[in-house]
N, C-alpha and C positions, 0 to 999 in steps of 0.2 A: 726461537723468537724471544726476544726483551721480555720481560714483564710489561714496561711499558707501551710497548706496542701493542702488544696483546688487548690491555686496555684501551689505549685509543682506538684499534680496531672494533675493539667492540660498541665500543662508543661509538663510533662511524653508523656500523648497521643496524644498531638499536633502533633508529627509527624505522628504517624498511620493513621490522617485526611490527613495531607497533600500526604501523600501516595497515597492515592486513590482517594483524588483531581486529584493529577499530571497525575494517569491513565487514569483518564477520559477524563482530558484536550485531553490529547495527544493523542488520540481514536479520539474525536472530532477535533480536530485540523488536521487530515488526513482525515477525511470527508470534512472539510472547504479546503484545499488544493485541493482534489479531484472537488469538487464543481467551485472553482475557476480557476484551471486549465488544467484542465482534461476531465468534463464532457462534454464542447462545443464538443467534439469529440466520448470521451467513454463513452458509455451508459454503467449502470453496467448489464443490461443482453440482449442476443439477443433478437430481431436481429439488429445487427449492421449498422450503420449508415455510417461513414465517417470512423471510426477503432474499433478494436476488442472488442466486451466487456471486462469489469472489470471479470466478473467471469473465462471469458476462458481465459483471460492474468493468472490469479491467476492459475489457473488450470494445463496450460503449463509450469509456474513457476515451479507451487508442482512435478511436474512433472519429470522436468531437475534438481531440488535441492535437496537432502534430508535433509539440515540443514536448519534453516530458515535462519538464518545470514550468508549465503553464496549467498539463493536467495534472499535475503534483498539486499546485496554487489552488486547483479547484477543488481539486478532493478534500483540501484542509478545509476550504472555507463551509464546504457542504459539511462537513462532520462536525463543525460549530454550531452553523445556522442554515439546518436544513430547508429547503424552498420548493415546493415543487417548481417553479420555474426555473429554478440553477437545475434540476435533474437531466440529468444525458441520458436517463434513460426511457424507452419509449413510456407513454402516457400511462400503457394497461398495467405498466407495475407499478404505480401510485398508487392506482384504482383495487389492484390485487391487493397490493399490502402498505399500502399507507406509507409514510414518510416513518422515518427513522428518529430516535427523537435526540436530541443534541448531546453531545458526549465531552465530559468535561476532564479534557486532556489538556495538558501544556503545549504548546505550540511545538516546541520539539516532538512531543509525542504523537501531536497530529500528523506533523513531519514527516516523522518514522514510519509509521502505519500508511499513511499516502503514498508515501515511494515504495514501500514490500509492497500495498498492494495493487500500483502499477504495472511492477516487475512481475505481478501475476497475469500479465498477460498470454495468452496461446494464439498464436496466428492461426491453428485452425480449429477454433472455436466457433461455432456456430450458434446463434441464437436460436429459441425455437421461433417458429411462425406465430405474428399476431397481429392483430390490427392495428397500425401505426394512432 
């Protein structure tokens, strides 16, 4: 093979690497956000400690959404300006543990962390029983 070729080949598929570079990153980069601001409070599964876990926050999300980039939209807006009334989640975990208090990320970052922590959904995840 030319030298030349060789290079324009390469150049050809250099983006399909970066592709799946940037996936990953940004997979990883919602676990490091997660990690760093998030876990002191949310464990990803019961029982809960201080707040909800990550699987039944995703759960109640998949729940109230059926687009993901709707309950993407939400979860940023709730990790700005928490509300109990924006909450999807039942009433007794307000009352258990209070509202979260606003987290001062970049919108990308909000992003980020919204979509990993969609993607942490389980279909057979069960809530525990409680009084709606």
């Amino acid at each position: 093979m030319k030298p030349v070729t060789r290079v324009l080949l390469a150049c050809a598929l250099l983006p399909l690497g970066a592709g799946a570079a940037y996936a990953a990153k940004s997979a990883e980069t919602g676990q490091t956000l997660y990690n760093h601001h998030c876990s002191s409070c949310h464990s990803m599964t019961p029982p809960p400690e201080t707040a909800p876990p990550i699987v039944g926050l995703a759960h109640f999300y998949h729940k109230a959404f059926e687009k993901r980039e709707d309950g993407v939209q939400h979860i940023m807006d709730f990790i700005k300006h928490p509300e109990p009334s924006q909450s999807k989640l039942r009433a007794p975990a307000i009352t258990r543990f209070g509202l979260m208090p606003p987290l001062k990320l970049t919108t990308q970052e909000r992003r980020t962390v919204s979509e990993w922590m969609w993607d942490q959904y389980k279909p057979n995840f069960t809530p525990p029983d409680c009084p709606e």
